[in-house]
N, C-alpha and C positions, 0 to 999 in steps of 0.2 A: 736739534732733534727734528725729523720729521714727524710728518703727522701720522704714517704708519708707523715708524718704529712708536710713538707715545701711545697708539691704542694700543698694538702690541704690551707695551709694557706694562699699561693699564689693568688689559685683558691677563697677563700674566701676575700681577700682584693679587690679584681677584682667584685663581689657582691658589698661589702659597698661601692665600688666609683659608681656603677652604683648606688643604691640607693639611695648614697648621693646627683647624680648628677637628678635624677628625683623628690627627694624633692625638691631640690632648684630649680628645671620648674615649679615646682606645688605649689609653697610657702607654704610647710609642711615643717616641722620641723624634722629629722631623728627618733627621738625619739619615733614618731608616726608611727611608720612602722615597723611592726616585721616583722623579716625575719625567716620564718619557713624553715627549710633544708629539703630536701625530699630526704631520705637514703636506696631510696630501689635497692637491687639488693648491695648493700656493707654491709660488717663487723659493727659486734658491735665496735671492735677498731676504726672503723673511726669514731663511733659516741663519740666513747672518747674524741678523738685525735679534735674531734669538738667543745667539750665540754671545751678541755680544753683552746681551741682559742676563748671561748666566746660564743657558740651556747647554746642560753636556748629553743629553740624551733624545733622539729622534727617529721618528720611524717613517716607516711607508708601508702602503699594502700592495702597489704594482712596481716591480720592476722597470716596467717603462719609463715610469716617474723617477722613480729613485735612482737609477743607474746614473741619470746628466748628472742631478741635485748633488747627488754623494761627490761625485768628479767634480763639479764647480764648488765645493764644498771643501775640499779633499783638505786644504791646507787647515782646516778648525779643527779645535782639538774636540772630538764630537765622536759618540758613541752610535751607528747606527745601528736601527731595529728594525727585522723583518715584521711586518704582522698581518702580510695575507694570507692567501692558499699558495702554496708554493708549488710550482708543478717542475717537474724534473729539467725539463729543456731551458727554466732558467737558474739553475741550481750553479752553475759557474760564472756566469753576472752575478747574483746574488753574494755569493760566498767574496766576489772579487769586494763588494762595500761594508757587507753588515757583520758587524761582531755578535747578534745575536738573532735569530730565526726564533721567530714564537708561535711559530705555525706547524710543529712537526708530528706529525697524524697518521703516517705510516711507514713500514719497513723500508718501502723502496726510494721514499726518501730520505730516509736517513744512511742507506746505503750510496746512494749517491753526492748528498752531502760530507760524508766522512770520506768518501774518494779523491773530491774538490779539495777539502779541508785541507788532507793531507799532500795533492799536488803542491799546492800553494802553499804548504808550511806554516798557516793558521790553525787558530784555535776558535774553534764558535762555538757561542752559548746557543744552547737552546731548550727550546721549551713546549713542552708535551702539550699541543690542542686537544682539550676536553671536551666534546661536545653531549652539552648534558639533554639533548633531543634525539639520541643516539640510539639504537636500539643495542641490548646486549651486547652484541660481536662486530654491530656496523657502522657506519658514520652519520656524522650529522649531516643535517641540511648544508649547514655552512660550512662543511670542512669538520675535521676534529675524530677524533677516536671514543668510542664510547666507554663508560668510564668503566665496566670491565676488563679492557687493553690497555688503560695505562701502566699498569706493573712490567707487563711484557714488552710494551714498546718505549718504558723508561731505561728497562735494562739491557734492550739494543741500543739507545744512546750511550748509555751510561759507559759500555763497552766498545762504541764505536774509538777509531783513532781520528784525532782530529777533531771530536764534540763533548763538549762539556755539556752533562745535565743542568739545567739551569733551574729548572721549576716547572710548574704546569700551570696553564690561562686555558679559561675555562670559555667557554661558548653557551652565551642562556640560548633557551628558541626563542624564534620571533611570534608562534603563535601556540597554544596552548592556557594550562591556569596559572601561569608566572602573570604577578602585578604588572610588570612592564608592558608584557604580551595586552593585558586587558585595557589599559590607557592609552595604547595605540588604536586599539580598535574603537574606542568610543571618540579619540579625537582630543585624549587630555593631554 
């Protein structure tokens, strides 16, 4: 073993005890909880060397990143996941790696996605960005639909050819009265 792949592995058994230990808070079952790794800013060898400690699921949030990654990757049996802003001019890179897009926030993308989809004879998952900073009818800071538009822009997926509704991933804000929000600002 290397000494990357052992913190890797390290770092990853430290993962499944936390998830093991929030199933069993929640009376879920491990099984039911996929742990998608988010590899961005590392090597394709760690998404190996992740691959070969058991990860079937990985994401990215840019395109630039992920397009080589997924291609030097290509031969793992590995599920990838969109999870940035997705803007339309990458929407056929995109579709060409990921089996699931978790960034889907408005019409015109998902009209362009279900286009891609269907050239290419795929099926993607995907999932309604929530952004709970959102005002009524607008977007969030980071992307996402307000949580008024998701009925309407689940049943444009829902209906699209080529896209499976998958669920919806929410967006907290980074500043307001959310805990998070105030532990950042004091520095905890």
């Amino acid at each position: 073993m290397t000494d990357r792949r052992d913190e890797l592995a390290v770092n990853l058994a430290k993962v499944e005890e936390r998830i093991t230990a929030a199933c069993v808070a929640a009376g879920r079952k491990r099984e039911e909880v996929t742990l998608i790794v988010v590899t961005k800013t590392y090597p394709a060898s760690d998404v190996r060397m992740l691959a070969e400690l058991g990860v079937r699921h990985v994401a990215e949030n840019r395109d630039q990143d992920a397009a080589p990654k997924a291609a030097e990757c290509a031969d793992l049996a590995l599920s990838w996941h969109f999870v940035g802003q997705l803007q339309t001019n990458k929407v056929r890179s995109v579709v060409g790696y990921a089996d699931v897009v978790q960034s889907v926030d408005r019409a015109r993308l998902v009209t362009a996605l279900s286009k891609e989809a269907e050239r290419t004879g795929r099926q993607l998952g995907c999932l309604i960005q929530v952004a709970l900073d959102a005002e009524v009818s607008g977007r969030g800071e980071r992307g996402g639909v307000a949580p008024g538009g998701v009925g309407e822009l689940a049943d444009l997926v829902a209906g699209a050819p080529g896209l499976r509704l998958d669920g919806l991933m929410t967006v907290a804000p980074l500043t307001g009265s959310t805990p998070g929000a105030n532990r950042r600002r004091s520095g905890g």
